[in-house]
MARTORTI-668572 format. One record per residue: x, y negated, z negated of N, C-alpha, C in turn; residue in one letter. Coordinates in pm, 1 decimal. Each point is the difference from the previous one (the first is absolute). Example, Ala and Ser with C-alpha at 12.3 -4.5 7.8 and 13.67 -1.06 7.14 Angstrom:
% MARTORTI-668572
<rec n_east="1319.0" n_north="569.0" n_up="-780.0" ca_east="-89.0" ca_north="-119.0" ca_up="0.0" c_east="90.0" c_north="-120.0" c_up="0.0" residu="A"/>
<rec n_east="-35.0" n_north="-105.0" n_up="72.0" ca_east="82.0" ca_north="-119.0" ca_up="-6.0" c_east="-77.0" c_north="-109.0" c_up="-73.0" residu="S"/>
***
This chain:
% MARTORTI-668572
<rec n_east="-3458.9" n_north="-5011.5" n_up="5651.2" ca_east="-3.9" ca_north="-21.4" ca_up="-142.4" c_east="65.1" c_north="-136.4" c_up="-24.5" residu="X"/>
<rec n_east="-45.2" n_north="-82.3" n_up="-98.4" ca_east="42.8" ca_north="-103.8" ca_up="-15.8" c_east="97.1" c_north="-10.2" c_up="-134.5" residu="X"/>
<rec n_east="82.2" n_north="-57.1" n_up="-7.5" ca_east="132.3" ca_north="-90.6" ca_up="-60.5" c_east="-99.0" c_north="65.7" c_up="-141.5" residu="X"/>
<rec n_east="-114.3" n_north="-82.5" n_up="-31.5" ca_east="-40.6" ca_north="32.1" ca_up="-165.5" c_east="-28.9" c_north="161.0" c_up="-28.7" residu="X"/>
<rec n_east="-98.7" n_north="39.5" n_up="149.7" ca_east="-37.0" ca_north="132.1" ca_up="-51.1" c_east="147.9" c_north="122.0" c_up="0.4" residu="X"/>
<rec n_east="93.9" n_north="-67.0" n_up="70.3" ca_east="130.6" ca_north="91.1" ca_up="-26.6" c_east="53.6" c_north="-33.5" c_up="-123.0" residu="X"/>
<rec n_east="18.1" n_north="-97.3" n_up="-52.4" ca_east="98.5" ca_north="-33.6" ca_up="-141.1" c_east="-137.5" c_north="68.6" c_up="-84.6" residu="X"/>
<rec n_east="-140.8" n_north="13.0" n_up="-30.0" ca_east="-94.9" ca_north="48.6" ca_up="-53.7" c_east="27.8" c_north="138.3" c_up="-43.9" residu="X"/>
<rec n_east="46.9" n_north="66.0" n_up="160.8" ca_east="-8.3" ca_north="162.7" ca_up="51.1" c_east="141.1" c_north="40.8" c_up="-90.8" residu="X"/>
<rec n_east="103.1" n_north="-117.9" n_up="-22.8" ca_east="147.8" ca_north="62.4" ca_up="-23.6" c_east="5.5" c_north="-31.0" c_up="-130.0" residu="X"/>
<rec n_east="-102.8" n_north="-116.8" n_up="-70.6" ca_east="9.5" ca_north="6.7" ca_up="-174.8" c_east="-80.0" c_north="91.5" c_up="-82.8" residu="X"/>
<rec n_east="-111.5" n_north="83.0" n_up="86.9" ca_east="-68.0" ca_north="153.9" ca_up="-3.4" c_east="111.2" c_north="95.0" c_up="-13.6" residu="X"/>
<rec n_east="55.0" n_north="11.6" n_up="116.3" ca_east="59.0" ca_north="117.1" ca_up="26.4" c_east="131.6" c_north="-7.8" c_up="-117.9" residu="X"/>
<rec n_east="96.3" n_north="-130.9" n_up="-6.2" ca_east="104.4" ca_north="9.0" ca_up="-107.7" c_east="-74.7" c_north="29.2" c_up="-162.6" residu="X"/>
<rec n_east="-112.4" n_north="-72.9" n_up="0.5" ca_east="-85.2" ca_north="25.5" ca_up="-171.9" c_east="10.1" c_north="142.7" c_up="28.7" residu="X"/>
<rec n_east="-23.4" n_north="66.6" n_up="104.5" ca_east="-103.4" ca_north="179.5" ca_up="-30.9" c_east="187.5" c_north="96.2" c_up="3.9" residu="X"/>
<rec n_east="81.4" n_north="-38.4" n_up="20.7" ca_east="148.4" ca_north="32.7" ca_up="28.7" c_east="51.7" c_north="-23.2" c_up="-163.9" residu="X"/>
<rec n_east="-28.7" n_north="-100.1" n_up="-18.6" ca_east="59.3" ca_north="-50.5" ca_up="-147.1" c_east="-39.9" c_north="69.5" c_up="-134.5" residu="X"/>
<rec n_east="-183.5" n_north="35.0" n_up="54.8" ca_east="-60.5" ca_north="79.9" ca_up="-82.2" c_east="60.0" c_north="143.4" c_up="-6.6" residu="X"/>
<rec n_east="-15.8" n_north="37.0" n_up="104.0" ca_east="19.0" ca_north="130.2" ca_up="44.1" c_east="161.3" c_north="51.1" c_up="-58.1" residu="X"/>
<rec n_east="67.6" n_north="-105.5" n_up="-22.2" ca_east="137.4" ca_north="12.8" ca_up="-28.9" c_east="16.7" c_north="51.3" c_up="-136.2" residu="X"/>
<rec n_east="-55.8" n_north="-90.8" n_up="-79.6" ca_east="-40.3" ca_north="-27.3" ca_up="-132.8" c_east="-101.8" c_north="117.3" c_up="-74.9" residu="X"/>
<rec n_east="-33.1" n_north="92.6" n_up="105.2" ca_east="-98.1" ca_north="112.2" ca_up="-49.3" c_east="104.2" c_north="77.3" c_up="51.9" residu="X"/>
<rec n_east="119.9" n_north="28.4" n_up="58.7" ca_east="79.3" ca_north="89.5" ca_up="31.5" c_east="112.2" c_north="-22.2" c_up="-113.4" residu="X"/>
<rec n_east="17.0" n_north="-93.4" n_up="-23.1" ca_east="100.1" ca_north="-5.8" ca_up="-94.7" c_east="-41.5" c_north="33.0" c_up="-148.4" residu="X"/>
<rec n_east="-124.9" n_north="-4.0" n_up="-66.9" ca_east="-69.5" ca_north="44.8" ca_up="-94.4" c_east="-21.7" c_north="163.4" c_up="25.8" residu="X"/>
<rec n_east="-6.0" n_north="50.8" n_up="94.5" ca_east="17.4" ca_north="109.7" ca_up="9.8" c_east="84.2" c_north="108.5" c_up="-33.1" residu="X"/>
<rec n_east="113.4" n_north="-53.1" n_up="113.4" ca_east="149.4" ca_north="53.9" ca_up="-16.4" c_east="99.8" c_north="-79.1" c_up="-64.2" residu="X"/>
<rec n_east="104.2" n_north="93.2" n_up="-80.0" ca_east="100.9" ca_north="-62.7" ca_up="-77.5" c_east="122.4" c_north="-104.0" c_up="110.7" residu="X"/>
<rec n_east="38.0" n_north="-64.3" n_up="-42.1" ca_east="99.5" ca_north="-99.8" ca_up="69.0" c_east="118.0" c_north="112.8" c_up="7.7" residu="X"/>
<rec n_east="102.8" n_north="-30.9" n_up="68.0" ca_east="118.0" ca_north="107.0" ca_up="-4.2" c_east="92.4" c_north="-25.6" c_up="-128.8" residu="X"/>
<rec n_east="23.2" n_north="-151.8" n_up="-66.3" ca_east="89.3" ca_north="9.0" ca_up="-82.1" c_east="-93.3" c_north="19.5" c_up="-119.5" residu="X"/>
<rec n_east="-129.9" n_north="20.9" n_up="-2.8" ca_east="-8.5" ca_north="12.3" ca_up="-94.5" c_east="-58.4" c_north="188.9" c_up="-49.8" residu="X"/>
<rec n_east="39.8" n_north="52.0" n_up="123.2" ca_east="-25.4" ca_north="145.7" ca_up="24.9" c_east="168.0" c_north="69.3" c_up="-87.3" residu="X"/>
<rec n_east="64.8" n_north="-85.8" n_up="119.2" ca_east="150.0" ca_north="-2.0" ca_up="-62.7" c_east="49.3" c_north="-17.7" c_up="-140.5" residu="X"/>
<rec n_east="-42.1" n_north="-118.5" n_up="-70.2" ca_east="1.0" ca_north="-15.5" ca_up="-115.6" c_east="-47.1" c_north="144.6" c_up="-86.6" residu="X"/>
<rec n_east="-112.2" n_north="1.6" n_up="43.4" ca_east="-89.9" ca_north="141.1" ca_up="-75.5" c_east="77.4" c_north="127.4" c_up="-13.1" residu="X"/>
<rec n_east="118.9" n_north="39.5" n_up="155.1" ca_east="49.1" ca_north="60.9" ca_up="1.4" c_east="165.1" c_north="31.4" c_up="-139.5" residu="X"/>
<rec n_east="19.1" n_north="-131.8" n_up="25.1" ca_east="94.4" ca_north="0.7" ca_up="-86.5" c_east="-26.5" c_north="21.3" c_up="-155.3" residu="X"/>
<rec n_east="-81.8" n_north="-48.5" n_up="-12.0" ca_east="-52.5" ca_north="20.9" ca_up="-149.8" c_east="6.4" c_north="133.1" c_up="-14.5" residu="X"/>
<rec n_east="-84.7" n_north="51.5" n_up="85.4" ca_east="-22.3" ca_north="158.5" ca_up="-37.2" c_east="160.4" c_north="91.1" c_up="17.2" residu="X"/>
<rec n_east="84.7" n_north="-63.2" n_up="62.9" ca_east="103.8" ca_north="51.4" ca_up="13.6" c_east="86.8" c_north="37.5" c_up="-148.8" residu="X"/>
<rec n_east="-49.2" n_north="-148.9" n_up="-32.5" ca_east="73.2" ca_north="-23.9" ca_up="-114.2" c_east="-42.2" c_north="81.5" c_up="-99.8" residu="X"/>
<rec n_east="-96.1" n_north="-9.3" n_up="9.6" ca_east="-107.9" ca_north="114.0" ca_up="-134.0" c_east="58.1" c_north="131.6" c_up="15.8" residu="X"/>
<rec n_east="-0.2" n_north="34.2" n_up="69.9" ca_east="23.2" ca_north="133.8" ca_up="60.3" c_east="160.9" c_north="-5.1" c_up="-33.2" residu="X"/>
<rec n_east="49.0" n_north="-68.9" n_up="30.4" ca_east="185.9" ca_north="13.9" ca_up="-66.0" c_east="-29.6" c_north="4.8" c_up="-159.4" residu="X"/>
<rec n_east="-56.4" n_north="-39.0" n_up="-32.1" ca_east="-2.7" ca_north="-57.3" ca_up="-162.1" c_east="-24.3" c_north="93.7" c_up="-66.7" residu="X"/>
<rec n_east="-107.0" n_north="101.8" n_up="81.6" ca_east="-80.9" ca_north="132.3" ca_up="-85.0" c_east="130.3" c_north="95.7" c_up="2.9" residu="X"/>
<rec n_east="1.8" n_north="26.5" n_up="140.4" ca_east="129.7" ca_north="61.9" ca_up="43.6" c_east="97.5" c_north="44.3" c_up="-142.7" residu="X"/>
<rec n_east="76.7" n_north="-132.3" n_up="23.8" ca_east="108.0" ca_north="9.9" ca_up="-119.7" c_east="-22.5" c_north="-6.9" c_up="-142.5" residu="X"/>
<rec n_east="-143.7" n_north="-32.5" n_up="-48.7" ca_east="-56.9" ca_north="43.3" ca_up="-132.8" c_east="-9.9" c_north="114.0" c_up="3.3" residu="X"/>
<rec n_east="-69.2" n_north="109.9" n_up="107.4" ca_east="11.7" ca_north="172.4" ca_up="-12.1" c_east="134.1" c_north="-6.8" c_up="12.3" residu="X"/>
<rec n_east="114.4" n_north="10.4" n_up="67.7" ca_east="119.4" ca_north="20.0" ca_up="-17.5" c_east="67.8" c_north="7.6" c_up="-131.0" residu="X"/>
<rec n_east="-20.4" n_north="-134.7" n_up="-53.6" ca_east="61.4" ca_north="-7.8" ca_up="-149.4" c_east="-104.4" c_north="93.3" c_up="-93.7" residu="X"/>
<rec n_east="-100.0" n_north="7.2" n_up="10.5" ca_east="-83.8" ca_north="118.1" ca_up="-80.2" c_east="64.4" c_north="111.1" c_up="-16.7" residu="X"/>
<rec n_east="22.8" n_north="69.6" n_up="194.5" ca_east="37.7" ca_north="126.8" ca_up="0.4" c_east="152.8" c_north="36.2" c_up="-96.6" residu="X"/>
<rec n_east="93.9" n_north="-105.2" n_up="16.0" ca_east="103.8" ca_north="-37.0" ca_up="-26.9" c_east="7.6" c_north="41.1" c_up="-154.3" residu="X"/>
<rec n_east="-71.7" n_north="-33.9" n_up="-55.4" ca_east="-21.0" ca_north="-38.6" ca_up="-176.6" c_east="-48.1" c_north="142.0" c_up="-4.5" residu="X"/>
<rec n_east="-93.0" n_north="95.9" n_up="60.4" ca_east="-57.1" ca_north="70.7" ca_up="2.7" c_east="51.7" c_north="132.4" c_up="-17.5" residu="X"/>
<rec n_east="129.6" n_north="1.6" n_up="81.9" ca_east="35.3" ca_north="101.4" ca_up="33.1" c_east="182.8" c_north="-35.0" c_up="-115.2" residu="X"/>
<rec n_east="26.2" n_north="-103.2" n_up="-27.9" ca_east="77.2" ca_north="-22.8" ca_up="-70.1" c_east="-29.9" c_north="43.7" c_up="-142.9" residu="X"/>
<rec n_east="-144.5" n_north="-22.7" n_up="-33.7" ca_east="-45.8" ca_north="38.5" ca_up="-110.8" c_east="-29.1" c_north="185.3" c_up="8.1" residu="X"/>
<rec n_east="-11.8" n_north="18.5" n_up="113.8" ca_east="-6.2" ca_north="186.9" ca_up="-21.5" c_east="122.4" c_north="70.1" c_up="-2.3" residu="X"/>
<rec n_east="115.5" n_north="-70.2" n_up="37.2" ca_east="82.1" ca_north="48.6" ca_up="-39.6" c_east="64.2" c_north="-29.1" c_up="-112.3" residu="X"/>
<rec n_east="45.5" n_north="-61.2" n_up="-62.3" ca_east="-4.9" ca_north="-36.4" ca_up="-115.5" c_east="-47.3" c_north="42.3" c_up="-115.8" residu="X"/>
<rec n_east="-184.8" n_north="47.1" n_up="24.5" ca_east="-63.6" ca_north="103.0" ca_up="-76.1" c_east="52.7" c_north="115.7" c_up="32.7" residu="X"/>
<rec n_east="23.7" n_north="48.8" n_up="200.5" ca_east="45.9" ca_north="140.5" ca_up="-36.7" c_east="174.9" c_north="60.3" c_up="-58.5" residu="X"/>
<rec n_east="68.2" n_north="-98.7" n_up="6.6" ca_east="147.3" ca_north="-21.7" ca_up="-93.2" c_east="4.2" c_north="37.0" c_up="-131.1" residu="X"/>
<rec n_east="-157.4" n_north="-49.5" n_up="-73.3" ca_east="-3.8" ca_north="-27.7" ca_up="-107.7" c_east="-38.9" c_north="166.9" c_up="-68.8" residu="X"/>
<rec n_east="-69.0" n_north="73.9" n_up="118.3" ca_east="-88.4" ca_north="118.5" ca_up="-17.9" c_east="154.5" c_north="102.7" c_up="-6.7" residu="X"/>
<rec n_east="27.2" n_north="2.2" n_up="124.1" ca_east="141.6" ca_north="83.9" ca_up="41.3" c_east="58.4" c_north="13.1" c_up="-153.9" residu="X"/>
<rec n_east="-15.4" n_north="-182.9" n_up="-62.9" ca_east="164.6" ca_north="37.1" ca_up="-115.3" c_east="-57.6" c_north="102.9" c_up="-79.5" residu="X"/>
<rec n_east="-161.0" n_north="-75.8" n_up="-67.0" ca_east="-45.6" ca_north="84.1" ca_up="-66.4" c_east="-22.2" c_north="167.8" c_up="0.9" residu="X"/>
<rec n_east="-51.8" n_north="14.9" n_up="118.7" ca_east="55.9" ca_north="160.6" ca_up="42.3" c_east="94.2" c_north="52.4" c_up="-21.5" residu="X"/>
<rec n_east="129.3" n_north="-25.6" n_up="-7.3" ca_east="116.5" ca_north="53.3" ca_up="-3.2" c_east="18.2" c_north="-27.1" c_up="-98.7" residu="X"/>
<rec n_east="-54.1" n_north="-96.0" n_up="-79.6" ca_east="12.1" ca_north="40.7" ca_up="-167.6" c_east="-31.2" c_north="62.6" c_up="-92.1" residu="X"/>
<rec n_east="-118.7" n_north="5.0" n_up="93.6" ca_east="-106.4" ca_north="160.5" ca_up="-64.6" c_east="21.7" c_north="149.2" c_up="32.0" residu="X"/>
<rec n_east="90.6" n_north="-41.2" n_up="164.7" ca_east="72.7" ca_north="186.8" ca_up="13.8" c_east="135.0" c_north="16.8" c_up="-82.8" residu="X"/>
<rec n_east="71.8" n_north="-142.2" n_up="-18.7" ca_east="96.4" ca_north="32.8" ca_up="-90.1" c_east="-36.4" c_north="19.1" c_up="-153.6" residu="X"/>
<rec n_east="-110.1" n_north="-11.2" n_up="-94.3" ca_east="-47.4" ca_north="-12.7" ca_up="-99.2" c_east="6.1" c_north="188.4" c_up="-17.1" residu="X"/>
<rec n_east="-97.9" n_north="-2.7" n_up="143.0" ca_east="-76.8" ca_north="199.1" ca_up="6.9" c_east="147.6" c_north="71.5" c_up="10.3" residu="X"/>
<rec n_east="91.3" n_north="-63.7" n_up="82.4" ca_east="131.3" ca_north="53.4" ca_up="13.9" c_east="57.1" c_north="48.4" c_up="-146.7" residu="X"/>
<rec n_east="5.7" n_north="-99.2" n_up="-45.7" ca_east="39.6" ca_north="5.1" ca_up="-182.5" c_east="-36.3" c_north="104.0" c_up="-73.0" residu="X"/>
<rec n_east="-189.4" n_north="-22.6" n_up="-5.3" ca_east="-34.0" ca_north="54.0" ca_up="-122.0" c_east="-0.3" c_north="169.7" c_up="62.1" residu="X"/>
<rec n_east="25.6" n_north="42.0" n_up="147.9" ca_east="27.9" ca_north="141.7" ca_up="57.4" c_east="125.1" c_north="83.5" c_up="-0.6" residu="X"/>
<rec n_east="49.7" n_north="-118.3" n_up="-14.1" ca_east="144.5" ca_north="35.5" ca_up="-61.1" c_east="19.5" c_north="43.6" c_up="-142.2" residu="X"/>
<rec n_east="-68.1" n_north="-83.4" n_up="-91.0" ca_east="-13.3" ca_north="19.4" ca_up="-154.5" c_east="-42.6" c_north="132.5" c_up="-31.2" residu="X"/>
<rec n_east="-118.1" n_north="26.0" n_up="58.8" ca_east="-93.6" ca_north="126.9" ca_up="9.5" c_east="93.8" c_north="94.1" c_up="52.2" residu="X"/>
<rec n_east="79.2" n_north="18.7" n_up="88.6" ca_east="69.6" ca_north="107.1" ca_up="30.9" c_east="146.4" c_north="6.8" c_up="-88.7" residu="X"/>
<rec n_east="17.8" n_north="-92.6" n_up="-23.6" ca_east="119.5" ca_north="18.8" ca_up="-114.6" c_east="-61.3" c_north="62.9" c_up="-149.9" residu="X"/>
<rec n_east="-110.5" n_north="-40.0" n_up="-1.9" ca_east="-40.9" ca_north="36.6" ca_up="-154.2" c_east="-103.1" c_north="161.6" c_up="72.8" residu="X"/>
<rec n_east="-14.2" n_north="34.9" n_up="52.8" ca_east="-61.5" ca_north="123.2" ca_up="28.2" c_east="157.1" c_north="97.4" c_up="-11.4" residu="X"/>
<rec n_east="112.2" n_north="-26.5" n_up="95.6" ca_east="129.1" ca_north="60.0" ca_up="10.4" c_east="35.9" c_north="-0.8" c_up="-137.4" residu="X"/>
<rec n_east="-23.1" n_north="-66.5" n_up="-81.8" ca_east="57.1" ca_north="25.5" ca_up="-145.8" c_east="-61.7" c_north="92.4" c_up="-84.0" residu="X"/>
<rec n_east="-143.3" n_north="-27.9" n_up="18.9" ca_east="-97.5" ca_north="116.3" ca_up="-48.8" c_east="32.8" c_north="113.5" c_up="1.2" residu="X"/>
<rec n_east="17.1" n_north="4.8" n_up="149.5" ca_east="-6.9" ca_north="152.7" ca_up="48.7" c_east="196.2" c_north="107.6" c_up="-44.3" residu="X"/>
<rec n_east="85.5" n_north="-162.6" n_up="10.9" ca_east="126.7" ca_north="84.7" ca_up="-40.2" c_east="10.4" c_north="-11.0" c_up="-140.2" residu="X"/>
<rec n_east="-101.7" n_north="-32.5" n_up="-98.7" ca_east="14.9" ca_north="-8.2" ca_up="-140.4" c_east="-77.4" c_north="158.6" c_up="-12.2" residu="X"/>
<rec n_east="-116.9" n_north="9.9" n_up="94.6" ca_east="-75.1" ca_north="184.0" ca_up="-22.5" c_east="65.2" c_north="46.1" c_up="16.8" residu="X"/>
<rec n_east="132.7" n_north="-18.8" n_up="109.6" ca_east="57.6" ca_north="107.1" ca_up="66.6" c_east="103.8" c_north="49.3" c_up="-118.8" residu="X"/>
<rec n_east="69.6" n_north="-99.0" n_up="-74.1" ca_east="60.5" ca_north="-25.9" ca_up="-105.9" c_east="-65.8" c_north="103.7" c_up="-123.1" residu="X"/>
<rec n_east="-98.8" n_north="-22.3" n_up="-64.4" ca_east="-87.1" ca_north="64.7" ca_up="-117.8" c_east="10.8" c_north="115.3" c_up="84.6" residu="X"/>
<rec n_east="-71.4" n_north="51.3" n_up="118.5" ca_east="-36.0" ca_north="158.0" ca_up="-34.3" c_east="146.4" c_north="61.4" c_up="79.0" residu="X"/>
<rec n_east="102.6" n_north="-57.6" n_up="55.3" ca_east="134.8" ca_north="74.3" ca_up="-15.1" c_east="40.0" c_north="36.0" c_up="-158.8" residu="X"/>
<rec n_east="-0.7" n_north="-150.9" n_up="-107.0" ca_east="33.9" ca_north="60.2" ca_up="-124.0" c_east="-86.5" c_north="87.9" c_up="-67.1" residu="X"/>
<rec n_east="-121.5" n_north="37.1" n_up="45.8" ca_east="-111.9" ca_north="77.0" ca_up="-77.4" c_east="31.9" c_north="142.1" c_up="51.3" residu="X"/>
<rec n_east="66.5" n_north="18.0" n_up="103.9" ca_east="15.0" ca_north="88.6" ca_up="80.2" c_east="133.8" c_north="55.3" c_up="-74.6" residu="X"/>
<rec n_east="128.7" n_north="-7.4" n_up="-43.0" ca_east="64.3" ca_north="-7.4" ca_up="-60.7" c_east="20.9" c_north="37.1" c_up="-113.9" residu="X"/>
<rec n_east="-137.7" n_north="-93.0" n_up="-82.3" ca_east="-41.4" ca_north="37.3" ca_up="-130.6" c_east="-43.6" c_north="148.6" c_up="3.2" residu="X"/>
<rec n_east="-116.4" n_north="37.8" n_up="67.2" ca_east="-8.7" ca_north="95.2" ca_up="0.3" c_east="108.5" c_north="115.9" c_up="30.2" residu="X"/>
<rec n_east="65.1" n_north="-30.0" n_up="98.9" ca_east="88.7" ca_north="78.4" ca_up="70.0" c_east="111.7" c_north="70.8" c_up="-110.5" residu="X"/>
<rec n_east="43.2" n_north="-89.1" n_up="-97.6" ca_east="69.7" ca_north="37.1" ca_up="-87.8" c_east="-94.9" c_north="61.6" c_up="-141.1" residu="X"/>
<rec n_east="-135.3" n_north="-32.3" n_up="-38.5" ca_east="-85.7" ca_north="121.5" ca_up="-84.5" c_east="-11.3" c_north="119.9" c_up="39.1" residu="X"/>
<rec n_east="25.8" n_north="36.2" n_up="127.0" ca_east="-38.3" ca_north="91.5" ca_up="58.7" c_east="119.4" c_north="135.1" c_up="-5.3" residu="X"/>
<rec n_east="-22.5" n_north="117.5" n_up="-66.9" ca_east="123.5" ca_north="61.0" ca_up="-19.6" c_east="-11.3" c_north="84.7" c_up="133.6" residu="X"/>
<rec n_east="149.3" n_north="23.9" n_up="42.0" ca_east="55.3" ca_north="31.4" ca_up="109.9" c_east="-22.1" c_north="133.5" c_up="-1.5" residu="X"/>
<rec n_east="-35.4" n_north="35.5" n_up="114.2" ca_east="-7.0" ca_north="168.7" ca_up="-15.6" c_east="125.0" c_north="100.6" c_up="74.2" residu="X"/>
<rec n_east="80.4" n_north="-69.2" n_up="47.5" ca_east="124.3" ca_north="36.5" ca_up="47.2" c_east="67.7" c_north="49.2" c_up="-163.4" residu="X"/>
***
């Protein structure tokens, strides 16, 4: 082989290398820029992360808060029923010792119309 047809054979072979390079690299991603890709998504992924965090946070701060709010109200409403069951049994106990009252004196009344047979 001669001097031209070798420098010929080796500016073939580096063009079809150079090509070939250049269709591999259009192919596949470079590493830093695989890397890069990686980080991004890292970052995204931290970012979402701690937006659900602070959600849950607010979330559950806010249910309690509502259920604090439920509790007081409850216990204001068994102390309300407390009250008005109390009222009701004080005013029934009066009722009943104001009857007990009338038909002892009716009892009485009579007791003394009534002539003795002794």
């Amino acid at each position: 082989m001669t001097r031209e047809q070798a420098e010929a054979l080796t500016g073939t072979i580096t063009q079809v290398l150079c090509t070939n390079r250049e269709r591999l690299e259009e192919m596949y991603v470079a590493k830093t820029a695989l890397e890069k890709s990686e980080l991004e998504a890292s970052a995204s992924i931290a970012g979402f992360r701690a937006e659900v965090l602070k959600s849950q946070e607010l979330q559950v701060a806010t249910f309690t808060r509502d259920t604090e709010r439920l509790q007081a109200n409850l216990e204001k409403v068994r102390s309300e029923i407390r009250y008005e069951v109390d009222k009701l049994t004080a005013s029934q106990r009066l009722d009943l010792n104001l009857e007990k009252g009338r038909m002892r004196d009716e009892l009485q009344v009579s007791a003394q119309m009534r002539p003795s047979c002794f």
